[in-house]
KEMARZA-794590 format. One line per 2 residues: number of its first residue (from 1); for each residue x, y, z of C-alpha. Coordinates in Angstrom, 3 decimals. Layout:
NUM	X Y Z ~ ...;
END
This chain:
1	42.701 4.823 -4.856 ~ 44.268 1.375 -4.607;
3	44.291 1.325 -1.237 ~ 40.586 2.860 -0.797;
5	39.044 -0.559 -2.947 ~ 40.657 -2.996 -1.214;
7	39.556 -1.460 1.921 ~ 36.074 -1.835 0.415;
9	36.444 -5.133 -1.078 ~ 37.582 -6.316 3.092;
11	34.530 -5.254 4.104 ~ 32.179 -7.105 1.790;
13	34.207 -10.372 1.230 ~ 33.504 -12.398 4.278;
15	32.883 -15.174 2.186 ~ 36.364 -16.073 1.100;
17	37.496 -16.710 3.943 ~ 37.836 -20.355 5.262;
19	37.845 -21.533 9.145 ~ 41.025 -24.268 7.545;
21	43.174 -21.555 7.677 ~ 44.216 -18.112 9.036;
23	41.371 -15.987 7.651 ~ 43.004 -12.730 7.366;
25	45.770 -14.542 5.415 ~ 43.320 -16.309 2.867;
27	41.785 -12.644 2.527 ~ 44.813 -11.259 1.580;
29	46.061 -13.822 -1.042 ~ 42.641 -13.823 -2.685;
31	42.419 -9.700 -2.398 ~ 46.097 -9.493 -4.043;
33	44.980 -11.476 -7.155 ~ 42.476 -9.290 -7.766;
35	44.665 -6.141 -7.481 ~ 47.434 -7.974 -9.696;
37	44.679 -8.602 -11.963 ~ 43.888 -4.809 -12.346;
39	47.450 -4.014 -12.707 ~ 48.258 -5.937 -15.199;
41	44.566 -4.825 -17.287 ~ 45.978 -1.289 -16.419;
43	49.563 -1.534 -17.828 ~ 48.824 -3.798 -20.488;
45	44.972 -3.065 -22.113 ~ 43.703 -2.658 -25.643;
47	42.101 0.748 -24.015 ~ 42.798 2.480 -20.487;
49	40.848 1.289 -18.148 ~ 38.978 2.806 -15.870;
51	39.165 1.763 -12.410 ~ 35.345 2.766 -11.282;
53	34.107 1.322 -14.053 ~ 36.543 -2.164 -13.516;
55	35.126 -2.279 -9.812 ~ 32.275 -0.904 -8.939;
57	30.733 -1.810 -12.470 ~ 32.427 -5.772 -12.777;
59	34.610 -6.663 -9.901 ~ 32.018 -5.969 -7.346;
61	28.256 -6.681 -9.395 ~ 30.273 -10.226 -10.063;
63	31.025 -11.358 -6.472 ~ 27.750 -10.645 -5.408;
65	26.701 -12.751 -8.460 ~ 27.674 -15.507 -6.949;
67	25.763 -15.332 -3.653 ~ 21.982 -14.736 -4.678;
69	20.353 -13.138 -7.412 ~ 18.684 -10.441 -4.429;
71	21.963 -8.921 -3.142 ~ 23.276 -6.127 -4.915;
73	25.848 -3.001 -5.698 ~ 24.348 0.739 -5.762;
75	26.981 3.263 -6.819 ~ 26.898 6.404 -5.859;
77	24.103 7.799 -8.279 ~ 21.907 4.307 -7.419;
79	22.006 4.578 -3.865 ~ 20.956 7.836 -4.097;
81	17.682 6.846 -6.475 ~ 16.534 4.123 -4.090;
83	16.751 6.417 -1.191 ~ 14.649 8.673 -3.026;
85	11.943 6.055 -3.758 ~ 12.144 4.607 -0.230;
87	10.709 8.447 0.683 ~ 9.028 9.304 -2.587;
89	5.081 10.226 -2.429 ~ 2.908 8.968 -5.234;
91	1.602 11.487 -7.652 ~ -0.695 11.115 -10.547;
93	-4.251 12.615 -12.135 ~ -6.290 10.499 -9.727;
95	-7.862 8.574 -12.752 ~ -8.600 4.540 -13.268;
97	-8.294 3.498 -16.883 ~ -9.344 0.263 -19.272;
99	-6.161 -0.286 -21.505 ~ -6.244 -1.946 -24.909;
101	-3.944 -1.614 -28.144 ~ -4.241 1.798 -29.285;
103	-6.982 2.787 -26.661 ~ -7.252 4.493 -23.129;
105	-10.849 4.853 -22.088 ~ -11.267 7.003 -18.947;
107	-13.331 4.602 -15.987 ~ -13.470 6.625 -13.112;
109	-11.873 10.476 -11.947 ~ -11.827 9.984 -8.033;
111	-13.402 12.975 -6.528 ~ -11.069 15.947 -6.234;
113	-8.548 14.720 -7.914 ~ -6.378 16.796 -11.362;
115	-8.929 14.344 -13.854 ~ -11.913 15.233 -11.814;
117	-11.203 19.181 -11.376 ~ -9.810 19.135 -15.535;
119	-13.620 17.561 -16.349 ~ -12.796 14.067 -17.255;
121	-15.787 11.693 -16.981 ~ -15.931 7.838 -17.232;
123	-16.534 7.203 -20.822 ~ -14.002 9.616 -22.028;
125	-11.616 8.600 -24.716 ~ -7.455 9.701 -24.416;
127	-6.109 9.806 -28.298 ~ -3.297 11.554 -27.462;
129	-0.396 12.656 -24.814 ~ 1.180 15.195 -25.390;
131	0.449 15.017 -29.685 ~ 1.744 11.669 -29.178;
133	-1.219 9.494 -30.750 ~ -2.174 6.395 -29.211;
135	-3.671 4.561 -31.912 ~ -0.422 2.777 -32.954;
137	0.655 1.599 -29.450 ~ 0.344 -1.881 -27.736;
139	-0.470 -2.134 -24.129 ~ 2.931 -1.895 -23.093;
141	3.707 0.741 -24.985 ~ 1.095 2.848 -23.157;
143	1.484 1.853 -20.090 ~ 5.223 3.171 -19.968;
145	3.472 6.307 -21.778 ~ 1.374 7.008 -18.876;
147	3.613 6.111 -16.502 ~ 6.072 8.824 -17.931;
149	3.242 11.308 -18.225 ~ 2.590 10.980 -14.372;
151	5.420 12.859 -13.751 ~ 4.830 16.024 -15.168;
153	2.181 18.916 -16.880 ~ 0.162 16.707 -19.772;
155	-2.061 17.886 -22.673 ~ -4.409 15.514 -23.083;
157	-6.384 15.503 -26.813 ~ -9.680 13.488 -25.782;
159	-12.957 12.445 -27.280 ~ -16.684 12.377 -25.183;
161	-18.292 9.805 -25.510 ~ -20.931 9.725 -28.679;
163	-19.117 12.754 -29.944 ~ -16.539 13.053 -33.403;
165	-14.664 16.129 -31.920 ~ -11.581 15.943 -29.658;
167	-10.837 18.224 -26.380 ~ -7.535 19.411 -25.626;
169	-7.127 19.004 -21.583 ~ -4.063 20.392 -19.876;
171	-3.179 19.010 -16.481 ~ -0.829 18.621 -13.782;
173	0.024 15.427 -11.318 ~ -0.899 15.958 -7.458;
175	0.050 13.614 -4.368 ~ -2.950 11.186 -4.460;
177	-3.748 9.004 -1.476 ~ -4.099 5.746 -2.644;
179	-5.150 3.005 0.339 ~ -3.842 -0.299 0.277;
181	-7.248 -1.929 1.515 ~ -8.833 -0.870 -1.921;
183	-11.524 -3.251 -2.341 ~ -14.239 -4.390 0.987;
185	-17.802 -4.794 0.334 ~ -20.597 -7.405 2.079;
187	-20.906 -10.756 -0.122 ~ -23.970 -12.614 1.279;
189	-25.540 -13.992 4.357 ~ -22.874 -12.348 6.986;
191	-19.896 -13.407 4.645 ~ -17.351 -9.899 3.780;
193	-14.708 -9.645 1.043 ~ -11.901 -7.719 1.514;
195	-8.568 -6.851 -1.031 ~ -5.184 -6.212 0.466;
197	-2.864 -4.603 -2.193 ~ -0.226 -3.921 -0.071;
199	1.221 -3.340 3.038 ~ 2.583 0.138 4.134;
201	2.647 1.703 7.492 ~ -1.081 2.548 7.543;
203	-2.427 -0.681 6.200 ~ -2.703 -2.907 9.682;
205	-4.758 0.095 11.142 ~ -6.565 -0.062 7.771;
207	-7.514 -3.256 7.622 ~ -8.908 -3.270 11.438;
209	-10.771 -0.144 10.528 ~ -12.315 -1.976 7.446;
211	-13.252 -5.119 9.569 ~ -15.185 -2.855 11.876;
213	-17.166 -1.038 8.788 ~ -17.622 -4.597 7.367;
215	-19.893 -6.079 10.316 ~ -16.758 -6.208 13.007;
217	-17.305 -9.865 15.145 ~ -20.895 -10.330 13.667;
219	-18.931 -10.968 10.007 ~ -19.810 -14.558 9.982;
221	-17.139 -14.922 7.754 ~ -14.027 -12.711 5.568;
223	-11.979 -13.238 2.230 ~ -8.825 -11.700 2.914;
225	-7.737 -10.766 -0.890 ~ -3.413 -11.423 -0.920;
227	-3.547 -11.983 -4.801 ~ -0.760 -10.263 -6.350;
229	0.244 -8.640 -3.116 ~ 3.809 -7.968 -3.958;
231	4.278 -7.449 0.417 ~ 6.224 -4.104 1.609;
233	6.210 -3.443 5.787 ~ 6.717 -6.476 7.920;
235	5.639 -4.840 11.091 ~ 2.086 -3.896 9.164;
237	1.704 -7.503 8.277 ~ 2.477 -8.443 11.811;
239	-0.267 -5.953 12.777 ~ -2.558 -7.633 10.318;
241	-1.953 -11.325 11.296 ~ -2.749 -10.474 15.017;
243	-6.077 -9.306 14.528 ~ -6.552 -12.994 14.044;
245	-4.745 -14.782 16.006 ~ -4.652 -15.382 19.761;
247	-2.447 -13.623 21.716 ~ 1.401 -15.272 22.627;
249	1.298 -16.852 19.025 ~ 4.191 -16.543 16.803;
251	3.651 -15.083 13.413 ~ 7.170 -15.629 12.158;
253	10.691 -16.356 13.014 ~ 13.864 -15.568 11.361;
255	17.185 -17.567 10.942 ~ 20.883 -16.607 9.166;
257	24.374 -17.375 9.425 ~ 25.276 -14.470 11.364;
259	22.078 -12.506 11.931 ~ 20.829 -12.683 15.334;
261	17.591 -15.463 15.697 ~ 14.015 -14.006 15.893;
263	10.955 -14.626 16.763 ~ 7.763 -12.094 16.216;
265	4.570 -12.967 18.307 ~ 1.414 -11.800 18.701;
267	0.932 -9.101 21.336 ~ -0.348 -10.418 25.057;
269	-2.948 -7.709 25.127 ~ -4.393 -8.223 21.591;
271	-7.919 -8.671 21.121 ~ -8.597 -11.089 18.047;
273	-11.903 -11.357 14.930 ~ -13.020 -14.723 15.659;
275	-15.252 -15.324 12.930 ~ -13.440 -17.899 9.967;
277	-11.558 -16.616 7.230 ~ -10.493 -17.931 3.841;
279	-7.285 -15.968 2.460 ~ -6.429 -15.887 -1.574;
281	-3.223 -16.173 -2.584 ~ -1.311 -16.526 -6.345;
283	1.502 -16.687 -7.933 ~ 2.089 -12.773 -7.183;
285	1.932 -12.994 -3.559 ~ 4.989 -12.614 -1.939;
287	7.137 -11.458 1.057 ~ 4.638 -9.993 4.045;
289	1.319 -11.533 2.795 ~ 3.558 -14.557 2.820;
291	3.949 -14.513 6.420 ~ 0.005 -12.989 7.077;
293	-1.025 -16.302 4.957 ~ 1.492 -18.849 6.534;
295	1.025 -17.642 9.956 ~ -2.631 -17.723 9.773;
297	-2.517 -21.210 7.843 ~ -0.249 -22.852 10.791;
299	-2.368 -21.880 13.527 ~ -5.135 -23.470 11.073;
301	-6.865 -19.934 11.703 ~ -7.601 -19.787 7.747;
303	-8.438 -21.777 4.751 ~ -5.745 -20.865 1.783;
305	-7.457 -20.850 -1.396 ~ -5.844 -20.379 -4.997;
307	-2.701 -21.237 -6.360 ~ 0.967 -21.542 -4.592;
309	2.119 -17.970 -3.544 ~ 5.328 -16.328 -5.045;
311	8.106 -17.942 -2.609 ~ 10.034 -14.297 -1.382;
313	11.395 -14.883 2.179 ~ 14.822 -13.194 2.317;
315	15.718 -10.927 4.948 ~ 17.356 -8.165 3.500;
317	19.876 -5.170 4.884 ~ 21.286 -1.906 3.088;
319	24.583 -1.344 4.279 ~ 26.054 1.963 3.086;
321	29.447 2.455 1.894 ~ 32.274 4.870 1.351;
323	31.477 7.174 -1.887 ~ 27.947 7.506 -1.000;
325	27.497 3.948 -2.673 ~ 25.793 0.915 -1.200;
327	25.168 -2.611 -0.453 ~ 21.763 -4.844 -0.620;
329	23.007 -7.913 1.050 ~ 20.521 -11.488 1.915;
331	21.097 -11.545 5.305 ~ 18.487 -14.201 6.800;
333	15.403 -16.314 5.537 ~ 11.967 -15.717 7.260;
335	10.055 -18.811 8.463 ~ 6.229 -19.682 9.396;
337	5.422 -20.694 12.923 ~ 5.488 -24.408 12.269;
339	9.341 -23.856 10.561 ~ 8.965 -24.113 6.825;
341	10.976 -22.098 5.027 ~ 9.039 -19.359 3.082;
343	11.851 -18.726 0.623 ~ 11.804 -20.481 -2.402;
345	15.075 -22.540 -3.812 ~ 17.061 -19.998 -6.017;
347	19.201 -21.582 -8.839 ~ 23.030 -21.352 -8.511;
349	24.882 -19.087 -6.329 ~ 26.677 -19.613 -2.667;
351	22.706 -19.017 -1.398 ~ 21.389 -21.503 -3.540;
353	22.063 -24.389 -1.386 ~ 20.816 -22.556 2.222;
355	17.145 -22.481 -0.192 ~ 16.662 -25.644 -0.609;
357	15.156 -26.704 2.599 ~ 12.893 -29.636 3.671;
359	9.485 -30.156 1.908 ~ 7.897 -31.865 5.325;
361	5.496 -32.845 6.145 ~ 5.694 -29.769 8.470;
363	2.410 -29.903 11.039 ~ -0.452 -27.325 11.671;
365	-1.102 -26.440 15.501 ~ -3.978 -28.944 14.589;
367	-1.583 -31.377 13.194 ~ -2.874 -31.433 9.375;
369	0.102 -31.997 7.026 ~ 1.906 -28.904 4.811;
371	4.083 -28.920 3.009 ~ 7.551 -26.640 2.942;
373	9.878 -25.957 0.209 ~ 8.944 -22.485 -0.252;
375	6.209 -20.461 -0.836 ~ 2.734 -21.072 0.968;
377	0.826 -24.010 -0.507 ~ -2.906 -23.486 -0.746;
379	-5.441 -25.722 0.969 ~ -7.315 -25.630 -2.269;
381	-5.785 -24.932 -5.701 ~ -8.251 -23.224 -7.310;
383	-7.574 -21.571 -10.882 ~ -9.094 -18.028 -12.281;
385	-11.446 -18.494 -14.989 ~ -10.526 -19.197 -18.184;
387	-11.913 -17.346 -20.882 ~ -13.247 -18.797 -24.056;
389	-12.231 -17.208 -27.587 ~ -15.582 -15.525 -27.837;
391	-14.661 -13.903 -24.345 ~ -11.163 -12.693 -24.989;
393	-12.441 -11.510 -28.560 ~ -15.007 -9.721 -26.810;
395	-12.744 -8.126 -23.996 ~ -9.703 -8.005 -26.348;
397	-11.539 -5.023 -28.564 ~ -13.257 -3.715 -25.953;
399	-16.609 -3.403 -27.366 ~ -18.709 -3.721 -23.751;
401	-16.497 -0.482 -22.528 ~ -17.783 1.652 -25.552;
403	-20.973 0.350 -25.759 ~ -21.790 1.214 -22.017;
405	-20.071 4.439 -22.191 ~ -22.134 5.418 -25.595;
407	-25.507 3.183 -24.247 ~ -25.357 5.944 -21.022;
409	-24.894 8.989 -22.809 ~ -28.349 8.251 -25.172;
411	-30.117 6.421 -22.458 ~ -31.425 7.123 -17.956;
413	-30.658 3.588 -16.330 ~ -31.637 3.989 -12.607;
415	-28.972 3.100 -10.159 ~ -30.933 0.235 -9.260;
417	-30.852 -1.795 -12.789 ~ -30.788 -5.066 -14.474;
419	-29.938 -5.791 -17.945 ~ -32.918 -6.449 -20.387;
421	-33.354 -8.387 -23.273 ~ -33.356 -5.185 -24.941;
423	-30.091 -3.957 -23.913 ~ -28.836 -7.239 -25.258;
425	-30.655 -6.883 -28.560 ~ -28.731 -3.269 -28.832;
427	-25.269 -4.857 -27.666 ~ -25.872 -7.671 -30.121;
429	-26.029 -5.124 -32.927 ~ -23.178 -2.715 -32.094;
431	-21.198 -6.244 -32.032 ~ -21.970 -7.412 -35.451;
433	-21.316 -4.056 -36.623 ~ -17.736 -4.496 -35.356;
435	-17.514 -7.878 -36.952 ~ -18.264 -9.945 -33.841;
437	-21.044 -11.806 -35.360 ~ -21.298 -14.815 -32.555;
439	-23.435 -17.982 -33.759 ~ -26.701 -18.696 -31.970;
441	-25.050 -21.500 -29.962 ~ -22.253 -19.407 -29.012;
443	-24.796 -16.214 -27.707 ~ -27.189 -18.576 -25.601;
445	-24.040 -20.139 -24.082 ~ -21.952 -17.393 -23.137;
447	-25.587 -14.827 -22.596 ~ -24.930 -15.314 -18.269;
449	-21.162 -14.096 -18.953 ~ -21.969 -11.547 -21.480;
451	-24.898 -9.933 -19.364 ~ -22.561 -10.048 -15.869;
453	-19.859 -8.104 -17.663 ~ -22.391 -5.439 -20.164;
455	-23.980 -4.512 -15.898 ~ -20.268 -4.214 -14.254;
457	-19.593 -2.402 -17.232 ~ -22.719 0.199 -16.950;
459	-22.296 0.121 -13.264 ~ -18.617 0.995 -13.489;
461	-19.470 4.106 -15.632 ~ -22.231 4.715 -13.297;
463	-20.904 3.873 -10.098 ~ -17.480 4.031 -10.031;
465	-14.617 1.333 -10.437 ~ -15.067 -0.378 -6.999;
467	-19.378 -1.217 -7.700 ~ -18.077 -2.781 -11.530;
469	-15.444 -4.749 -9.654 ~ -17.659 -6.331 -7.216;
471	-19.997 -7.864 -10.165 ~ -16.728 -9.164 -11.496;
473	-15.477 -10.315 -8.353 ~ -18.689 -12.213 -7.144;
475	-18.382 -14.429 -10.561 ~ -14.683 -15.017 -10.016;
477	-14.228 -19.223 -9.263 ~ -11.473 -18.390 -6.640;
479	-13.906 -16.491 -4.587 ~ -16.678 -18.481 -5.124;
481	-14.638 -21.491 -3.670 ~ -13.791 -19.278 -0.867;
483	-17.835 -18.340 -0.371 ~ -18.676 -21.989 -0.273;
485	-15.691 -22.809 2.380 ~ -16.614 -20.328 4.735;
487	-20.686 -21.178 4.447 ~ -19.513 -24.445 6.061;
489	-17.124 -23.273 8.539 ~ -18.074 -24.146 12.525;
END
């Protein structure tokens, strides 16, 4: 058993070794403290010890510890749950949901789906899982509730809306297909909008094919949506960045200790969108729409607009290991085509140092100034909208979601509607009636907001999900910005 850890521990301690000295020497007088350590915990311990649990729970978790806080140890059981995800399929009832304490109000059933074929509507009211009630539960609380129910057969107790009785609703999860370009629709005069999630296998093929339905190279302009794009495939957001940029251009290079240099470019035969773009990123963004955003900010192809992106640029292998265990080691950083880094510092560790890189000025292929350090700096720093108290009193009890769903079910609104002073009149009452009694200053003030989100909320229930989040979108200051950059682009 000794003898199988230590030949474990060689493999995975390159670290301690030192070019002063004979390395396989240093190896072995740092490799024998360890194993008298053990032996002395074994012969002399409160309690036995047990030697998995000493190793592959503390002596091995701790010496990665001291590299990065990204490089880790599966054991046998964990290695064999992240396999699983890396070829898992999603499953679920197909529905979109608004979330508040103690409430899950059905938005949308996409066509087909479990919710659809089981008869739930938008408007629809869950009160209970599985005679679990949600009344008592925060956010959280039901999030990881229908996160868990996903997974298996549900009962579903739920009310209609306009109606005191409660359905009971069995169903069962199915594989849902669930695109990563979820949001494109036409803004105004030529200018598109389009929401990248994510990026899987499919997505660069995606987002061409969404470009083309979008107006193609008449777009006279395109908001490429990276906001709280966590990343995923590389090679799809290499795909991505060259439908953009000119052939022979490097999207990214990469650089380690030991891992061999690299530099990705953009195909000789590609066939760019030349129309200008404006990209959003946050503080979510990370990893591949990283290197679609730097790459496309370099070659000053795109505007950035938002607020500094996460800072995730570490190049990262699985190594298996004997016992059906493995290792998640940092093996390289990825950088932009004008060299910053796009990994932010990390505190402490052996890797903390090889993060803290220059903050420039690095140079643009047009020679305006960025700046490295980390993460992708916008352009423009533009902040989401702030909502007053009125507005997150009003969205916090999510009065406008049961007004529309109960205002639909009593009233015909054609699909082509505005709201009238009528509908506001009604909304105004059901408010006060739910103790939101807002003073005549406060109404005529916030009247634009409140009348944008009452319409996305109709159209939601009317529509679907995407129409409602277009109305919200088009009021959104980060996209406006964006709008009014790209109406002055040459």
């Amino acid at each position: 058993m000794r003898r199988l850890l230590i030949s474990a521990l060689v493999c995975i301690c390159p670290q301690l070794m030192s070019a002063a000295e004979d390395p396989a020497d240093r190896l072995s007088r740092e490799l024998k403290k360890m194993v008298d350590v053990f032996v002395i915990m074994e012969e002399q311990a409160a309690d036995p010890i047990q030697s998995d649990t000493a190793f592959l729970q503390g002596a091995i978790p701790g010496m990665l510890r001291t590299l990065d806080p990204h490089s880790s140890f599966f054991d046998r059981s964990q290695f064999q749950q992240l396999q699983e995800m890396q070829h898992s399929e999603r499953k679920g009832f197909g529905t979109v949901v608004s979330l508040l304490p103690g409430r899950v109000i059905i938005l949308q059933a996409m066509e087909g789906s479990p919710a659809a074929k089981a008869g739930l509507s938008a408007g629809d009211e869950i009160i209970a899982i599985n005679r679990i009630p949600l009344g008592y539960l925060d956010v959280e609380q039901l999030t990881e509730l229908l996160t868990q129910a996903r997974q298996q057969a549900v009962m579903l107790d739920v009310r209609r809306p306009g109606q005191d009785a409660t359905a009971q609703i069995a169903m069962s999860p199915a594989l849902l297909d669930q695109p990563t370009v979820d949001r494109a629709f036409k803004l105004d005069a030529g200018i598109a909008y389009m929401r990248i999630t994510g990026f899987e296998q499919a997505t660069g093929a995606l987002v061409r094919q969404t470009v083309e339905e979008l107006g193609g190279e008449y777009l006279k302009g395109l908001i490429i949506d990276l906001r709280n794009n966590p990343g995923g495939v590389v090679q799809s957001a290499v795909q991505t960045a060259a439908l953009f940029l000119s052939p022979d251009q490097l999207i990214f290079s990469v650089k380690g200790r030991n891992a061999q240099a690299e530099e990705v470019y953009v195909p000789k035969v590609s066939t760019p969108y030349t129309f200008p773009i404006a990209v959003l990123v946050n503080g979510n963004s990370a990893s591949a729409s990283e290197i679609v955003s730097g790459a496309l900010q370099d070659h000053d192809r795109a505007i950035i607009i938002g607020q500094p992106s996460y800072g995730k640029g570490l190049v990262q292998q699985v190594f298996p290991l004997s016992g059906d265990a493995g290792l998640a080691l940092t093996t390289a950083f990825y950088y932009t085509p004008s060299g910053r880094s796009i990994q932010k510092p990390l505190g402490g560790g052996q890797l903390g140092a090889a993060t803290i890189v220059s903050q420039g000025p690095f140079r643009s292929d047009a020679g305006r100034p960025l700046r490295g350090g980390g993460g992708i700096l916008p352009d423009e720093v533009v902040y989401p909208e702030r909502l007053t108290r009125l507005q997150e009193v009003i969205d916090a009890s999510g009065t406008l979601t049961t007004f529309a769903g109960e205002y639909l079910s009593t009233h015909e609104v054609p699909a082509n509607f505005d709201v009238t002073p009528t509908m506001l009149d009604e909304l105004k009452l059901f408010l006060s009636e739910r103790r939101i009694q807002p003073g005549v200053t406060d109404w005529l003030s916030h009247r634009a907001w409140i009348t944008s989100r009452l319409k996305q909320e109709l159209v939601t229930f009317k529509l679907g999900v995407a129409k409602g989040d277009e109305i919200e979108l088009q009021r959104d200051p980060v996209i406006q910005a964006a709008v009014k950059k790209l109406r002055v682009a040459p």
